[in-house]
C-alpha positions in Angstrom: 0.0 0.0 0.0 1.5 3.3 -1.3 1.9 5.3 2.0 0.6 9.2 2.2 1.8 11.9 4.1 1.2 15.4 4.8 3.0 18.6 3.5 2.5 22.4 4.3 0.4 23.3 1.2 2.5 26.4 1.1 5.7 26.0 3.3 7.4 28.7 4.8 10.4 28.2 3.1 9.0 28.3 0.0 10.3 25.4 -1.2 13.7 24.9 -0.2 13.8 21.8 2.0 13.8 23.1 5.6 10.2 21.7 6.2 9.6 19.0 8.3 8.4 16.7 5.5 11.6 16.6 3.4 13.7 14.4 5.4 10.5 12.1 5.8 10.4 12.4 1.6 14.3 11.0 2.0 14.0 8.4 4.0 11.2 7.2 1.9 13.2 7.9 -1.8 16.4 6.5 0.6 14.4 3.0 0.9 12.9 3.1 -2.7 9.4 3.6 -1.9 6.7 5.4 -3.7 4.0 8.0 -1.5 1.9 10.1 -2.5 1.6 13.7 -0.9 -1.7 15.4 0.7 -1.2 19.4 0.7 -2.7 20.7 4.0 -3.2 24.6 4.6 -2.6 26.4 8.0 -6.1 26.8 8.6 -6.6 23.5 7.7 -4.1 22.0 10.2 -6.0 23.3 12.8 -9.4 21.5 12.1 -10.9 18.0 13.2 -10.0 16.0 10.5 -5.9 17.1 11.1 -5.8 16.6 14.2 -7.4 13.2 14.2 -3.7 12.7 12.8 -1.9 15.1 14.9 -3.0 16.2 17.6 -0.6 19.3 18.0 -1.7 20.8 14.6 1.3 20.1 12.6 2.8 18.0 9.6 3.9 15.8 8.7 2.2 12.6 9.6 2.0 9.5 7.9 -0.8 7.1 6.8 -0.3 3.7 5.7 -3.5 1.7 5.4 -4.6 1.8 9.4 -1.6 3.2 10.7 -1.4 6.8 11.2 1.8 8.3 12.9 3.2 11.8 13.3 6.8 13.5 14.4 9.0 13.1 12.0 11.5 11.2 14.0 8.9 8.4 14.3 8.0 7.9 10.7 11.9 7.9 9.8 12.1 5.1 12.0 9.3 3.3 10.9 10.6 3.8 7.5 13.7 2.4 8.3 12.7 -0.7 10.3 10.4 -1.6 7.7 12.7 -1.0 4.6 16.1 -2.0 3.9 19.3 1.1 3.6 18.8 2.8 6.4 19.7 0.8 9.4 22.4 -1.3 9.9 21.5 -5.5 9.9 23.9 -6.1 13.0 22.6 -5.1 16.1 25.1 -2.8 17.6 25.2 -0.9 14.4 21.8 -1.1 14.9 21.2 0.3 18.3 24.1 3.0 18.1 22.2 4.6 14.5 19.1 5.1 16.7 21.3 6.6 18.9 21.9 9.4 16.6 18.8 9.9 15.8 17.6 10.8 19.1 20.7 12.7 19.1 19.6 15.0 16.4 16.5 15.3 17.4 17.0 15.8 21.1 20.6 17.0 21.6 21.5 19.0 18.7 17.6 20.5 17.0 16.1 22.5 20.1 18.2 25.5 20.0 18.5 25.6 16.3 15.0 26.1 17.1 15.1 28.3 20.1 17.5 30.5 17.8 14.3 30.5 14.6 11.7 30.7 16.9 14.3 34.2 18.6 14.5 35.4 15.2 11.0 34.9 13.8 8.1 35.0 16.1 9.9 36.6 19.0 12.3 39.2 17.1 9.7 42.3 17.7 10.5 41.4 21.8 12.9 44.4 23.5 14.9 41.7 24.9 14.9 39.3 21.8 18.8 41.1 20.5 20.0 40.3 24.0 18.7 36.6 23.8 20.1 35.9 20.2 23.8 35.6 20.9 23.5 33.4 24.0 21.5 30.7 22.1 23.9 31.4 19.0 26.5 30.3 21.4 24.5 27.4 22.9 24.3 25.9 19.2 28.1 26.1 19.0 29.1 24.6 21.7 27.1 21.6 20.4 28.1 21.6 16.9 32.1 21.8 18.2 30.9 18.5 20.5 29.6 17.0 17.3 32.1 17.9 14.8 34.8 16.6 17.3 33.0 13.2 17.4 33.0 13.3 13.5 36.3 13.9 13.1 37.5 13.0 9.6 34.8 10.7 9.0 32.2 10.6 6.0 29.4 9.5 8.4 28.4 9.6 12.3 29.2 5.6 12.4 30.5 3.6 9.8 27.9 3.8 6.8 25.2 6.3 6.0 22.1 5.8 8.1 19.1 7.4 9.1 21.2 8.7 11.9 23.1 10.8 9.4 19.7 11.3 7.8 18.0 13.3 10.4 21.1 14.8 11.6 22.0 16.2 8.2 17.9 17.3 8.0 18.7 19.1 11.1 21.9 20.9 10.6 20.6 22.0 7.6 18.1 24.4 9.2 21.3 26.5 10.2 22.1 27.5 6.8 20.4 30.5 6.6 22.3 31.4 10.1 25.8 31.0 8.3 26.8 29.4 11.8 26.7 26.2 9.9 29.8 27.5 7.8 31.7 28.3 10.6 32.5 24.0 10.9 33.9 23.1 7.6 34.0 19.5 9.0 29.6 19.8 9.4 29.2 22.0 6.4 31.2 19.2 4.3 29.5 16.5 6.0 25.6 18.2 5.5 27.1 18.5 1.7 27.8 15.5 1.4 23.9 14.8 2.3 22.7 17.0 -0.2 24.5 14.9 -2.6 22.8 11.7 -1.9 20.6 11.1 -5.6 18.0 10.4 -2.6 18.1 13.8 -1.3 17.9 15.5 -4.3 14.8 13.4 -5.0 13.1 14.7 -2.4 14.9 18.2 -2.4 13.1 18.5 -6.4 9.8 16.9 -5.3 9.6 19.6 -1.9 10.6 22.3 -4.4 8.2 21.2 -7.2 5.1 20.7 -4.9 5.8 24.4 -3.6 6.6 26.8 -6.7 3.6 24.8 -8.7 1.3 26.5 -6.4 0.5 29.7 -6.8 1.0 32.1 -3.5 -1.5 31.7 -1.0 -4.2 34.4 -0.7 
């Protein structure tokens, strides 16, 4: 059964792979499998029938037959337990590529997002220039942690996984930041993300679904 999921029916970034339901299109073109997308507007995501699927108003989510999910980090793993490529077979391997993703997701993601949510919906507050830098500096600290534990390698642990999948997906919402660029060893390693034929899949399929719409209003 072809799976579905949800995508801003105009996404804030207008295309450019920062939404939620990018890394969810990788890990699906990662393990070869065909969805299909359902656009949802912001008015839309706040009424019954969304939030029957998630409950805090948001996208993506996933439907495959009777299985619903949402939070991205759960549908990547789903993905990847029930396809082959992006976890490990032996069990270590296994266990350690989980790891990461809760890593990204838990470790390295919330101030990237405290640092967006500073700049966007909180930039108009008097003390919002105050706050900026010391969150700025909370994100480095963690990407020197993380590019130290990198090192010289292609990948977080051994071969690509959905670890590196949702880390990548994460680090790439610093780009626009330029604190990203300021650890050649991450930038390199996020490039070498983008240049997975699998990402650029779903990079041109994001991209497609958003500049084929017209503008909203």
């Amino acid at each position: 059964m072809t799976p579905t999921i949800t995508a801003f029916e105009r996404s804030p970034d207008g295309g450019m792979g920062l939404a939620r339901d990018t890394r969810v299109r990788w890990a699906l073109e990662e393990a070869g499998q065909a969805y299909e997308v359902r656009p949802v507007s912001f008015s839309a995501m706040k009424e019954p029938a969304h939030l029957a699927l998630h409950p805090f108003g948001q996208i993506p989510t996933y439907e495959e037959g009777d299985l619903v999910l949402f939070e991205s980090g759960a549908i990547i793993f789903h993905i990847a337990s029930r396809h082959a490529g992006l976890l490990p077979d032996e069990a270590d391997a296994r266990a350690r590529a989980i790891m990461w993703m809760f890593a990204a997701l838990n470790t390295v993601e919330p101030p990237i997002l405290e640092l967006i949510t500073a700049k966007f919906a909180e930039g108009d507050k008097p003390w919002s220039q105050e706050r900026l830098p010391l969150i700025a500096e909370r994100i480095r600290h963690r990407l020197g942690q993380l590019a130290a534990r990198l090192g010289d390698a292609q990948w977080l642990d051994g071969a690509f996984s959905a670890g590196d999948l949702v880390m990548v997906s994460v680090l790439l919402r610093l780009r626009p930041s330029g604190i990203l660029q300021e650890f050649p060893r991450l930038a390199a390693y996020v490039a070498r993300g983008e240049a997975r034929p699998a990402y650029r899949r779903a990079f041109a399929a994001q991209r497609a679904f958003n500049t084929a719409r017209p503008p909203a209003g």
